[in-house]
N, C-alpha and C positions, 0 to 999 in steps of 0.2 A: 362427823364420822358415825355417831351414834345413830343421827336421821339416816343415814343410808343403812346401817344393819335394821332398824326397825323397819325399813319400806325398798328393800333388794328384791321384795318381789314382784311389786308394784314397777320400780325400775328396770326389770328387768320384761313383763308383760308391756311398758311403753318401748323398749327398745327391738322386741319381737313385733308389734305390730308396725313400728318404721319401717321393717325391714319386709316386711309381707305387703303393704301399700309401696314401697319400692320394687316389688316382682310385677304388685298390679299395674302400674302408672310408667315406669321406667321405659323408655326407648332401647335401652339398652338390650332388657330380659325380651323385648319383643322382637328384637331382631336375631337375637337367639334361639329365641324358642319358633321361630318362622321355619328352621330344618327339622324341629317335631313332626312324624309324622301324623301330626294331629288333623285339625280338621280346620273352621272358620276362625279368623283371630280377629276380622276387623269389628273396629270401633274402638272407644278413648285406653280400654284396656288390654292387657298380653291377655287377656282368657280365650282359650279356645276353647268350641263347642262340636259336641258330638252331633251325630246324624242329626238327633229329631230337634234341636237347636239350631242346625244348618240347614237343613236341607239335602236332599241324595239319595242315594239307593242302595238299601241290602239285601243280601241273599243270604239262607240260610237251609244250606241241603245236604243229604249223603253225599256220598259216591256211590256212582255205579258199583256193581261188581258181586261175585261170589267167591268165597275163599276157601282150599282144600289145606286142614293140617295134618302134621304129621305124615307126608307124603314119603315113599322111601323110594328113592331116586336109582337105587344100586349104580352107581358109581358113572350114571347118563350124565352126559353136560345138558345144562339148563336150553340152550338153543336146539335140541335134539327134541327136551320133551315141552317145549314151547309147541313144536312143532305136532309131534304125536298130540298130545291134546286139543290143538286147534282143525286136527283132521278127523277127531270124532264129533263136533262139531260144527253144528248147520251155522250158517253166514256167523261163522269166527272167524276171524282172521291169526297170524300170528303176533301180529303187532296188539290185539287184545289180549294177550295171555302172559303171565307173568313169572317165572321164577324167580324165587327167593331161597336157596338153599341153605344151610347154617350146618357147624362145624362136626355136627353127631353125625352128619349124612342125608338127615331128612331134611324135609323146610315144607316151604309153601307154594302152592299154586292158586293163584288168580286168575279170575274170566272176569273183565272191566269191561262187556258189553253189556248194551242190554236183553232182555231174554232169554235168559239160561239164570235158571233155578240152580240151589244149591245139589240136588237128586241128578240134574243133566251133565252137573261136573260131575259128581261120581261114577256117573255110568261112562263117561267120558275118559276117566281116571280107570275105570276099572277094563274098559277097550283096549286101551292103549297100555295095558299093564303095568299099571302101579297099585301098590297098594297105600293106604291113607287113613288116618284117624279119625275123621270128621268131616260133614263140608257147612258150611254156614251162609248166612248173609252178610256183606259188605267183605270191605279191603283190610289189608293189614296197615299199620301202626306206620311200618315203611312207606308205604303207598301215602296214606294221608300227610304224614311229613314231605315229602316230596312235593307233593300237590299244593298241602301251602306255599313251601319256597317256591316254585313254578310259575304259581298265580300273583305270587308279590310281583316277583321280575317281571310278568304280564303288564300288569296294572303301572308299575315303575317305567315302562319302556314304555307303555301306551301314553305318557304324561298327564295319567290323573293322579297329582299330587294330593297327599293326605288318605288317600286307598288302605285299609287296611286286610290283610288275611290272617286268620289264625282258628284252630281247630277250639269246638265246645263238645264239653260231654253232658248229657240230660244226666238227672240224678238216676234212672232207668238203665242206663250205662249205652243207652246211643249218642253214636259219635257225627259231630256235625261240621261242614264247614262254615263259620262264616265270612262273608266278604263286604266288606261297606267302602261305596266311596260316596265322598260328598259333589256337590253340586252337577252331577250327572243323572243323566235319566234310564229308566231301567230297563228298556231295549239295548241300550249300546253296550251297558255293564253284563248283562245277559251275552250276549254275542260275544263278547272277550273271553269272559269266564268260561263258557264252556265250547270252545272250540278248543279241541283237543291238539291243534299246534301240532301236527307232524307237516314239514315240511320237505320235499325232494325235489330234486331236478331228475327228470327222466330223458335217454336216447330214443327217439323215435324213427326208425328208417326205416326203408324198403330191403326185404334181403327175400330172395329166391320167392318170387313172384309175391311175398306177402310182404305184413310190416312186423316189425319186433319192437318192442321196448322193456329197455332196461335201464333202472338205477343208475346214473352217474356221479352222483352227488346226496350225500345226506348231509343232516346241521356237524355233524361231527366233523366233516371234510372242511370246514369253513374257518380260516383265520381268524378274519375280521370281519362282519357286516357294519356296511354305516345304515346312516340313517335314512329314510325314505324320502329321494327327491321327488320334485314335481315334476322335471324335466322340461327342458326349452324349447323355440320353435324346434316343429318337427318330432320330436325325440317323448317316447313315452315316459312316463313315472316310472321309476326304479330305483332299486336297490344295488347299491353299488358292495360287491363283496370281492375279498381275497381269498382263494384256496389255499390248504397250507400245503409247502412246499416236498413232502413226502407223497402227496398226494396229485400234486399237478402232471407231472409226467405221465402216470396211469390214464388220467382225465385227460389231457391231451393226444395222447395215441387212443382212445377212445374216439376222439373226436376225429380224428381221419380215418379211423376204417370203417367210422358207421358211415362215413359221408359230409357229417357237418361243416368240416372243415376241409372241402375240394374246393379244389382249383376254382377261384372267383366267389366262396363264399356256397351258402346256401339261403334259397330262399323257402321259407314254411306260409304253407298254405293250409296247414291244417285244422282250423277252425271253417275255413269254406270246404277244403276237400280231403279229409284226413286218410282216405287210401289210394289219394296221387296228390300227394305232395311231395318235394323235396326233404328230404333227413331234415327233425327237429327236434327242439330243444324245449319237454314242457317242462314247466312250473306247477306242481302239484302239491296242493294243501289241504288238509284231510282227506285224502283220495280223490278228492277232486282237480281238474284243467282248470290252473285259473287264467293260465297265459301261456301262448306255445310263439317261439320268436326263430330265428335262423341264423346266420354268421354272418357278418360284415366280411367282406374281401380282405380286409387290414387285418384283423383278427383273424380270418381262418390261415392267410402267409405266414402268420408266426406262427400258428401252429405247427405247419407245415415244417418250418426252417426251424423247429424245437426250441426257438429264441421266447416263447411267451413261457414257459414252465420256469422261466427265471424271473418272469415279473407278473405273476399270475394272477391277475385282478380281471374282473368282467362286471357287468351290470344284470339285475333281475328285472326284465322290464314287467311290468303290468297294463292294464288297459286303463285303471284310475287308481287317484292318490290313496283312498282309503284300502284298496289291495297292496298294494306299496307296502304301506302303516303296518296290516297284515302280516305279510311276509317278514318285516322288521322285525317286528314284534314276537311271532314267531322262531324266528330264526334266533332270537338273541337268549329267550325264555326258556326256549326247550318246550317238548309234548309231552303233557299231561299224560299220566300212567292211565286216571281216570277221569271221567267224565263227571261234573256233578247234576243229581238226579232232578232234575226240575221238569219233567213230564209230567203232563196231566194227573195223572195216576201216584205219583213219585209223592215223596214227603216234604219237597222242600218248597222253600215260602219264598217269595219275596217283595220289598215293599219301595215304594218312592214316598218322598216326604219333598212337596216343594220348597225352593227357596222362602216362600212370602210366607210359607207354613210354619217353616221355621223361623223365621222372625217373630210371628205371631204367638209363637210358641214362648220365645226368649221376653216378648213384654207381659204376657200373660204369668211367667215365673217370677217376675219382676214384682207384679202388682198382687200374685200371693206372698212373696217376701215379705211388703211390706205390711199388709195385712196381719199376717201374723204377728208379727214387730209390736204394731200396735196393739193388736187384741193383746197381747202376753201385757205389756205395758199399760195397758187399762186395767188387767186383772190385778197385775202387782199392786199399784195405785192404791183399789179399792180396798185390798187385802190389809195394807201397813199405815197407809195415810198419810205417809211422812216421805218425805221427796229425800231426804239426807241414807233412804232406807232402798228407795224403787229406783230413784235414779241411778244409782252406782250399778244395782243388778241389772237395767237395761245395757248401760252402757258394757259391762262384762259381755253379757251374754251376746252382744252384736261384736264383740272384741273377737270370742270365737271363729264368728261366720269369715270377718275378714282375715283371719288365720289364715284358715282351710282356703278361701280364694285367694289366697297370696301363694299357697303352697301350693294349688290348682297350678298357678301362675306359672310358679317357678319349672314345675316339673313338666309341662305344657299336658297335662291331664284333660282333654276333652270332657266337656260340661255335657251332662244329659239332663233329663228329666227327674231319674233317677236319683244321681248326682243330687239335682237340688232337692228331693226329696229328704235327701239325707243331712242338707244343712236345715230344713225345717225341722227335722229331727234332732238335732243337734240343739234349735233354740230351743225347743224343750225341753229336754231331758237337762239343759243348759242351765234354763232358769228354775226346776222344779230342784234341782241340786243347791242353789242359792237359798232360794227358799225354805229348805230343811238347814240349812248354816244361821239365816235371819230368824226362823222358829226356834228354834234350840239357844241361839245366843240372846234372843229377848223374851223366852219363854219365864222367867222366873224373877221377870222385873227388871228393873236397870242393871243395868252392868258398871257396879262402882271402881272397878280395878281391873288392868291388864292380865293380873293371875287370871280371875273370875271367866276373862272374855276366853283365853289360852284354851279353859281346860272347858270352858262349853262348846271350842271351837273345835276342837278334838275328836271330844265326841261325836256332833255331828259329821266329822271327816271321817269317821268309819263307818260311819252307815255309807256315805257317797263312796267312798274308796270300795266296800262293799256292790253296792250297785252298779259299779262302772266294771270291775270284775265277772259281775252276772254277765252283764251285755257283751264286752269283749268275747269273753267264753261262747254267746249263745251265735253271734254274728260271724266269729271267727270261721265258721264253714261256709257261708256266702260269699267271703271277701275270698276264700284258697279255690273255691270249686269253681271252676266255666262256666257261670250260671247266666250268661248276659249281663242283662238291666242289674240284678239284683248284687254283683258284684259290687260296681261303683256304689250304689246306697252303702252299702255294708264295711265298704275300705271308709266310706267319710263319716259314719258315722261310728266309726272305730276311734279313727282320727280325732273327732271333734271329744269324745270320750277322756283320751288319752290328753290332749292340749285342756280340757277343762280341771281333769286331780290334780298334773305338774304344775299350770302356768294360774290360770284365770280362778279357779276356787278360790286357793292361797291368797290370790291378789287381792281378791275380794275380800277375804278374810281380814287383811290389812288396811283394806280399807276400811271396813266396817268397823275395827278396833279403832282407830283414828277419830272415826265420827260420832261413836258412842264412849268411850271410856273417857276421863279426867287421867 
């Protein structure tokens, strides 16, 4: 009983490192931590690795937009001055203009195009009679929340697992999206991200010697979308969707008086001859035809006989599978309030890291780990001379690293660069804190007595308890603020800080008492 209260802390730093080579090595934590949306996990451990470890692509850009505060609305609904301000001006649409009203009466207006200055919404604001506080550059707080969840559900529907979104602010106070996904290339991640996702079904038919089209369908009309087939002989890729059933009868009697649905069906000819064709049916995704199709005879009889507004399912066809994906994808996500700014001109960046890059990366960290390992371990050596002295502080100090990657492990925390920066960081601040424990406690000759080792041990533990203090305090605004890279350094080497005064000092401490006192 007595050996266990003299070395509980030693027992207790052996039975924390089980458990942490148990998060790394376990089959178990790995198939666990496989619904993390982390990033690469393979090879003999649960670690996953961030981008420049794996490989993939990030983007890192505004939104479009400009924003009017303080707007006073007198008592207009939001669709009314969507409207008025999209008609002062040039190539806006309504669908680029935004109200945000709040409960005093006033709010916000947003132009999420590009080319319009904050000075052309005021004048814009000021045409259309409103008055307003201010106009600025970028979106509101709403807008960028939106847009992350938008772009998760993008990237989740698109089946690049591990995709990450989430908003950063510069210390400057600009606010950034970023978006990383791994093992993809940054053409296709580009093209996801900023396609702004509005999707409609349009009427197209012939009335009084012209043609008309109008809206029949937006994403909100839509029950259920499945998922994008490829389609059999004959039969294009499409999306098979449900209307919901408040809305099918409208969309049904729609479809016999434009024509769609006459007697025997209609057939669209409108990509060869779009003002003599039969009544169609497009598919329009950012304002753009991606597909214009007609009615099947079967389909347009139940229209007719009102028997389909009870089982109201039809198909989106396209002309290939990656328009399909598209429309899926779209339809499931919702459209983007804003665009994010990645024009020439624009702020935003983004980068590809190949696969082989990132491995290359991952052995390269590997063989500074151990480098350091050793150089620390040659300097101890030289320093004490005495193996009952160096060896124990090696083995501590590497006790830490495998901590921190057991907790990496557990929590499925993507490994960066950074990351490992911060466990090199941790060997050292690791072993220099040993070293003032080994200096102080054989500073004054042998150590004849466990009082003697106590109260030299103590001392030393204020100055470290001291320093570890400093560091938490100076790092603790890296690890809270959206800084990127410098985040994860600054959480592990918090981490490594905090696991070195609870667990690993003390143990050292006890062991060192062990190997020097009688």
């Amino acid at each position: 009983m007595g050996a266990f209260r003299d070395n509980w802390r030693v027992i207790l730093l052996v039975v924390v490192l089980c458990a942490s080579l148990f998060a790394l090595f376990s089959p178990t934590m790995g198939d666990s931590g496989a619904s993390t949306p982390g990033l690469d996990s393979s090879g003999v451990t649960n670690l996953q690795y961030g981008l420049q470890l794996s490989g993939g692509t990030r983007i890192r850009a505004p939104l479009v937009g400009v924003t009017a505060e303080g707007v006073e609305f007198a008592g207009t609904e939001p669709p009314q001055i969507e409207r008025d301000v999209a008609s002062e001006l040039d190539n806006v649409s309504v669908a680029d203009v935004i109200v945000r009203p709040s409960e005093e009466g006033s709010g916000t207006v947003e132009v999420t195009t590009d080319g319009v200055s904050p000075e052309q919404l005021g004048t814009a604001l000021d045409g259309a009679g409103y008055t307003y506080g201010e106009t600025r550059d970028g979106v509101t707080e709403e807008t960028r929340t939106q847009t992350v969840e938008i772009l998760s559900n993008k990237i989740n529907e698109a089946g690049l697992s591990g995709g990450t979104v989430q908003q950063i602010q510069t210390p400057t106070g600009e606010n950034y999206i970023l978006v990383e996904v791994p093992d993809e290339n940054r053409q296709e991640v580009v093209d996801l991200v900023n396609q702004r996702g509005t999707v409609r079904v349009d009427a197209y038919y012939p009335t009084n010697g012209d043609y008309s089209q109008t809206t029949v369908l937006e994403r909100d009309d839509f029950q259920s979308i499945g998922t994008a087939q490829q389609g059999g002989e004959g039969q294009l890729p499409h999306v098979p969707v449900v209307v919901r059933e408040d809305v099918a009868p409208q969309f049904q009697q729609r479809m016999v008086e434009t024509g769609l649905a006459s007697q025997g069906g209609s057939r669209c000819r409108y990509e060869a001859a779009p003002n003599q064709t039969d009544p169609c049916l497009l598919l329009i995704v950012d304002g753009q035809v991606v597909n214009s199709f007609g009615m099947s005879p079967d389909l347009a009889a139940s229209m007719q006989g009102e028997s389909w507004a009870q089982d109201p399912r039809f198909v989106l066809q396209t002309q290939n599978f990656s328009g399909a994906r598209d429309v899926a994808v779209n339809l499931r996500a919702g459209a983007l309030p804003a665009a994010l700014d990645l024009g020439p001109d624009g702020e935003g960046t983004s980068s590809y890291i190949a696969p082989s890059q990132g491995q290359q990366f991952r052995t390269n960290s590997l063989i500074t780990g151990i480098i350091a390992v050793l150089a620390v371990a040659g300097v101890v050596f030289l320093r004490y001379g005495e193996m009952e002295v160096a060896v124990p502080m090696i083995v501590t100090a590497l006790s830490e690293v495998i901590i921190l990657l057991g907790f990496a492990a557990g929590i499925g925390y993507p490994l960066d660069l950074s990351v490992i920066a911060g466990f090199i960081a941790v060997i050292g601040t690791g072993v220099d804190d040993l070293i003032i424990i080994a200096d102080e406690v054989m500073a004054q000759g042998d150590v004849n007595s466990r009082r003697v080792f106590q109260s030299r041990f103590r001392k030393a533990f204020w100055v470290i308890g001291a320093a570890a203090a400093t560091t938490i305090i100076a790092m603790s605004p890296l690890a809270v603020l959206s800084l990127g890279d410098l985040q994860g350094f600054a959480i592990f080497t918090i981490l490594g800080v905090i696991v070195g005064v609870l667990l690993t000092r003390p143990a050292y401490g006890d062991i060192l008492r062990a190997l020097l006192t009688r």
